[in-house]
N, C-alpha and C positions, 0 to 999 in steps of 0.2 A: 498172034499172041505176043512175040517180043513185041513185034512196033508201039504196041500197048502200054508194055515197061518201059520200052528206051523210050516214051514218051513223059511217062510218070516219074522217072529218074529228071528227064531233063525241065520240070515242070517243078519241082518239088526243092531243085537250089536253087532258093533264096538265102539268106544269109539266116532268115532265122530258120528257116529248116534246116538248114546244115547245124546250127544253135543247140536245138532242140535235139537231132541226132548226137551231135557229141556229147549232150548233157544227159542224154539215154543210156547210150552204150558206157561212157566212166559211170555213172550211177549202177547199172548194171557187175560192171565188174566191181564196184564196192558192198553190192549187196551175192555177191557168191561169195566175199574174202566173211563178210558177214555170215553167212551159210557156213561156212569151214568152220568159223569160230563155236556159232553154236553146235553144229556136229560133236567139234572136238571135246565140248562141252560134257554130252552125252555120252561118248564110246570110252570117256575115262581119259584122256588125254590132255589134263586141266593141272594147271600146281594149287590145286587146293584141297582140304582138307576134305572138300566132298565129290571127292573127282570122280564117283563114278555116278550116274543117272538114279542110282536104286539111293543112293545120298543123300541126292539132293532132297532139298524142302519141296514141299507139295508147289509151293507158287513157280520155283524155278523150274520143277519138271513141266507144269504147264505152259509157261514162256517159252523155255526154252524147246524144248519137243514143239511147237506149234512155229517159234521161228525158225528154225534148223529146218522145215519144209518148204515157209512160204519165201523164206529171202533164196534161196536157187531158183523155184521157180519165178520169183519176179527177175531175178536175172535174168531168165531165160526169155520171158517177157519182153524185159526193158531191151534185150540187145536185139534181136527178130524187129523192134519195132513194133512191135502187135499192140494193140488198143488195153490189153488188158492188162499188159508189164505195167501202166503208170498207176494202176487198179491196185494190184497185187502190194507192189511197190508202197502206196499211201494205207494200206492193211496194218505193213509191216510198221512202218514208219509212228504210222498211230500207238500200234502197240507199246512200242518203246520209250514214245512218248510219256503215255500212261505210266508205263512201268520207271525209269527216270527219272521221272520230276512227280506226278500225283502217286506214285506210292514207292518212292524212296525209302523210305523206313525197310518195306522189304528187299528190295533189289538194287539198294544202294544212287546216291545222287552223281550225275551224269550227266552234267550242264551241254559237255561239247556235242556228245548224242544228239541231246534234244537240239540245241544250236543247229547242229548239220540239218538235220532232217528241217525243219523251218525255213533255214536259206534253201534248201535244196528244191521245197517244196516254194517258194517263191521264184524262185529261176525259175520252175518249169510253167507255175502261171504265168510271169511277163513274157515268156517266151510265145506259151499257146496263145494269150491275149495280143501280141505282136502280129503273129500271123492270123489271128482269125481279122484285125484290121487292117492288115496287108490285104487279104483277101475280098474284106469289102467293098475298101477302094479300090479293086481291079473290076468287082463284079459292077461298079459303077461306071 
C-alpha cells in the first residue's frame, strides 16, 4: 500500500498539480476564516444592532445558519483534497453570489465577494482544464 502512495505523490507533481493544491488548501483556509465569521454572526458576537441570531431578519438567519455549516466543511474538503471540497466550495460561493449582487437590497452589495469567488472560481477551471490537457497529451 505505500508504494501505491509514494507513487501517486510522485505522479501527481506536475506544476499544475502542485497549482491546484496550493489553490485548494489557501481557498480552504479562507473558507473556515469564512465559517468563524458566520458563526460569530450567529452566537452574538457581531457589532451590530442584530447581533444575536433570534435578531436577525428571516433571510439572514437562513444565509447565515446554512453558510456557517457548509464553508467549514468545504474547508475541510478543500484541504484533504477530497473530490467534494471543490463541490461544497462552488454551494457556498453560489450562495453568496446570489446573496451579493442578485439580491442586494436584502443583504447588502458586495462586489469584492462576488469578484473573489469568480476569479477563484476561474483559477480552479484553468487549472483543472490544464491538467486534464496535460494528461491527454501523455495518454497520447
Amino acid at each position: 500500500m505505500s508504494e501505491n502512495i509514494t507513487r501517486q505523490i510522485a505522479a501527481r507533481q506536475s506544476n499544475h498539480h502542485f497549482g491546484l493544491e496550493l489553490l485548494q488548501r489557501a481557498v480552504a483556509l479562507l473558507c473556515l476564516a469564512q465559517g468563524v465569521l458566520y458563526w460569530t454572526r450567529l452566537v452574538g458576537v457581531y457589532p451590530s444592532a442584530e447581533w444575536r441570531f433570534d435578531l436577525l431578519p428571516t433571510h439572514w438567519q437562513a444565509a447565515a445558519g446554512s453558510l456557517a455549516v457548509f464553508f467549514p466543511f468545504a474547508s475541510v474538503g478543500l484541504w484533504t483534497l477530497a473530490s467534494w471540497g471543490p463541490v461544497i466550495w462552488f454551494v457556498c460561493a453560489a450562495i453568496e453570489i446570489v446573496m451579493f449582487s442578485f439580491l442586494h437590497d436584502l443583504f447588502g452589495f458586495r462586489p469584492w465577494i462576488v469578484a473573489a469567488h469568480l476569479l477563484t472560481a476561474g483559477c480552479y477551471v484553468a487549472l483543472r482544464l490544464a491538467i486534464y490537457l496535460e494528461e491527454r497529451r501523455e495518454a497520447d
